[in-house]
Short mmCIF file of the C-alpha atoms (twelve columns), coordinates in Angstrom:
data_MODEL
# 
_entry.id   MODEL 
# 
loop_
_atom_site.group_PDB 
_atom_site.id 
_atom_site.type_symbol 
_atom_site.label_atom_id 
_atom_site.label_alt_id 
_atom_site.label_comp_id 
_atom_site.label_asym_id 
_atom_site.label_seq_id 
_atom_site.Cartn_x 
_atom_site.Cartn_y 
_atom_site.Cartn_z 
_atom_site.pdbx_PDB_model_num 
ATOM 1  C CA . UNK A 1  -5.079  35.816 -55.864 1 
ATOM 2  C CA . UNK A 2  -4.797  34.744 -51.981 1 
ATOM 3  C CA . UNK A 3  -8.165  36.189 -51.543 1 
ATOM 4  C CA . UNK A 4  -9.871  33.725 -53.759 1 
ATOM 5  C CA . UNK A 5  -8.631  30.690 -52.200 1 
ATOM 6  C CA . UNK A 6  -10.496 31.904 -49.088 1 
ATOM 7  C CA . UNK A 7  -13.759 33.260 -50.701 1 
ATOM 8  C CA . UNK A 8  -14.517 30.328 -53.293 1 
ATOM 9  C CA . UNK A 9  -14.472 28.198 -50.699 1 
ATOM 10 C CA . UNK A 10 -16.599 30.465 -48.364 1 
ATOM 11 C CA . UNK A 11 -18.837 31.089 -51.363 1 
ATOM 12 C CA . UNK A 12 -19.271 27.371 -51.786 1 
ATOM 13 C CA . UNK A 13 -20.141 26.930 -48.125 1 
ATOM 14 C CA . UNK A 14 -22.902 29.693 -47.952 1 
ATOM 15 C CA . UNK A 15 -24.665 28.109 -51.333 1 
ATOM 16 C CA . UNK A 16 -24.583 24.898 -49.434 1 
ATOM 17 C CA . UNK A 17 -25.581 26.037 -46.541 1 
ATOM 18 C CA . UNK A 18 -28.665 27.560 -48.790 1 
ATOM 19 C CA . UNK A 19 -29.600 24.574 -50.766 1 
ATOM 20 C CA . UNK A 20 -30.169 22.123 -47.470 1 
ATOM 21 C CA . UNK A 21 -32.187 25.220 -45.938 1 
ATOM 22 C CA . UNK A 22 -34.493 24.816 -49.006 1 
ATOM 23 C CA . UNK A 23 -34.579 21.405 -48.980 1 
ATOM 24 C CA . UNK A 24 -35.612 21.526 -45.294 1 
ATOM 25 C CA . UNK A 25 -38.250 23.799 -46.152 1 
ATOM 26 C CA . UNK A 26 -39.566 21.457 -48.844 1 
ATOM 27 C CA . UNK A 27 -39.401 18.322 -46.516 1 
ATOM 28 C CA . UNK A 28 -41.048 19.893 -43.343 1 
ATOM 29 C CA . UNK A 29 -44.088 21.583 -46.050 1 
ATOM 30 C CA . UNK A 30 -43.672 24.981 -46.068 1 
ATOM 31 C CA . UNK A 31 -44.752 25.413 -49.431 1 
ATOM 32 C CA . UNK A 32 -47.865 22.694 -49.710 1 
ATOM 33 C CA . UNK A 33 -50.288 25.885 -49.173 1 
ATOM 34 C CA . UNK A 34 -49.400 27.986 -51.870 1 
ATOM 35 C CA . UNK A 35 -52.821 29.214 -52.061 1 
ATOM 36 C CA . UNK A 36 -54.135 29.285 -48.743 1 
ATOM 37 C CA . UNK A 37 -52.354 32.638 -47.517 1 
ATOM 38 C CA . UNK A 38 -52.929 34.287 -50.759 1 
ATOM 39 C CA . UNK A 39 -57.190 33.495 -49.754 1 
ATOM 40 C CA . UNK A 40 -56.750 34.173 -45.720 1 
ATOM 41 C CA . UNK A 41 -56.107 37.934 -46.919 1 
ATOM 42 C CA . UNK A 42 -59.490 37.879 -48.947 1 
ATOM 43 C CA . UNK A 43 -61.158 37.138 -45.730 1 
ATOM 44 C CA . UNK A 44 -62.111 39.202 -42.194 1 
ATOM 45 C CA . UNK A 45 -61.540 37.070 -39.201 1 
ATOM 46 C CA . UNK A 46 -64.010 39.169 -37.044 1 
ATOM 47 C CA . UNK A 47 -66.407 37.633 -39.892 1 
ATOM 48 C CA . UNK A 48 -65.307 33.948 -39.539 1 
ATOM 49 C CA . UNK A 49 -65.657 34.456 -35.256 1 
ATOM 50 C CA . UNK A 50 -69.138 36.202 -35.532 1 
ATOM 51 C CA . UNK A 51 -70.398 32.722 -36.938 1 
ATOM 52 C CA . UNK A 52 -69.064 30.317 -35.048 1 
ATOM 53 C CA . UNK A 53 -70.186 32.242 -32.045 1 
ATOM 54 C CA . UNK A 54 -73.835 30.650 -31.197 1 
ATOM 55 C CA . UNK A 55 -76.948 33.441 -30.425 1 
# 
């Protein structure tokens, strides 16, 4: 029973410590792009420097 009065606490901390981390993440945009990496994949980036490259 002594063990819970330190882990609920600790437990308590940790989700804390969680729940500013994601709202961090969501301030500082970390997930505005949702579909940006999912298209980078789709795409060669040899491809993208070959055209920029002038003849």
């Amino acid at each position: 029973m002594s063990a819970l009065v330190f882990l609920i606490p600790v437990a308590l901390g940790l989700g804390l410590i969680g729940l500013i981390a994601f709202l961090w993440a969501l301030k500082s945009g970390q997930y505005d792009d949702l579909d940006g990496a999912a298209n980078r994949i789709l795409f060669d980036e040899d491809e993208e420097d070959d055209e920029k490259t002038p003849d």
